[in-house]
N, C-alpha and C positions, 0 to 999 in steps of 0.2 A: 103303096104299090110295090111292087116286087118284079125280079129278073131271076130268071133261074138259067141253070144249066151253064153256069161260064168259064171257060175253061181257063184252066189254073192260069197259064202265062196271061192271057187278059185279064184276068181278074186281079193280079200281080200288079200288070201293069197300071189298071186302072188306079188301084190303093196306091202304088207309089208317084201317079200324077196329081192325083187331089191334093198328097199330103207334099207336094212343092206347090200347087197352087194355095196353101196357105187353111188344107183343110187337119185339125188337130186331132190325136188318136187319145181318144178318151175309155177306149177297151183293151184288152190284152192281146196277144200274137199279133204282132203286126208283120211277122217275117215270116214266110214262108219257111224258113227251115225250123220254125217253132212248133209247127202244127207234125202232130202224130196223126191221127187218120181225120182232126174238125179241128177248126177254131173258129172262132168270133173277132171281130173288129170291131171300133164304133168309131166313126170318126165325127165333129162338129165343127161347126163354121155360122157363127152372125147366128147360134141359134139353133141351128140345125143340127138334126142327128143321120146319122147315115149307119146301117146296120149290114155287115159283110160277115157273110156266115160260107165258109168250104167243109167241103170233109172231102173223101176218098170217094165216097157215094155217089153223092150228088154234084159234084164240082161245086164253084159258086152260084151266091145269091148275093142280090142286092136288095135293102129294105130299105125304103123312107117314103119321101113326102113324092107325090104324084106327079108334078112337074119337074122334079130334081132329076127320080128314076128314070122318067121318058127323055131329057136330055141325055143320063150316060148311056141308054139305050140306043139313042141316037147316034151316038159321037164315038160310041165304040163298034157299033152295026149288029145290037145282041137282038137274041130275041125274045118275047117275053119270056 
C-alpha cells in the first residue's frame, strides 16, 4: 500500500519520528538537504521495509506493508 502526495515538512517529519522510534535507515538521503529534485529512503524495523520516495513533483510517498501505511496514514491525517 502506498500514500502519496505528502508534503515535504510532514513527510520530514514523519522520517525523523520513526527513525527515534527506533526505525533504521537502510537507504540513502535521509536528510532533506540531500535531495536535489528526489530521493529515496528505506527504513526497517523487526523486518520490516518502509520505502519513502520525494521529489519536487510529486511531494512524498509512502511504500510498505498494508497495516503499517494505514497507521502512518492515520497518525499523521494523510490521505491516500
Amino acid at each position: 500500500m502506498k500514500v502519496v502526495n505528502i508534503e515535504t515538512e510532514t513527510f520530514n517529519r514523519i522520517l525523523r519520528e520513526l527513525r527515534a522510534s527506533g526505525w533504521t535507515k537502510v537507504g540513502d538521503y535521509d536528510d532533506a538537504d540531500d535531495y536535489n529534485d528526489e530521493g529515496v529512503v528505506v527504513l526497517m524495523k523487526d523486518g520490516t521495509n518502509l520505502r519513502f520516495e520525494w521529489s519536487n513533483w510529486s511531494a512524498g510517498t509512502v511504500i510498505g506493508p498494508d497495516a503499517l501505511v494505514r497507521e502512518i496514514r492515520g497518525r499523521y491525517l494523510l490521505r491516500r
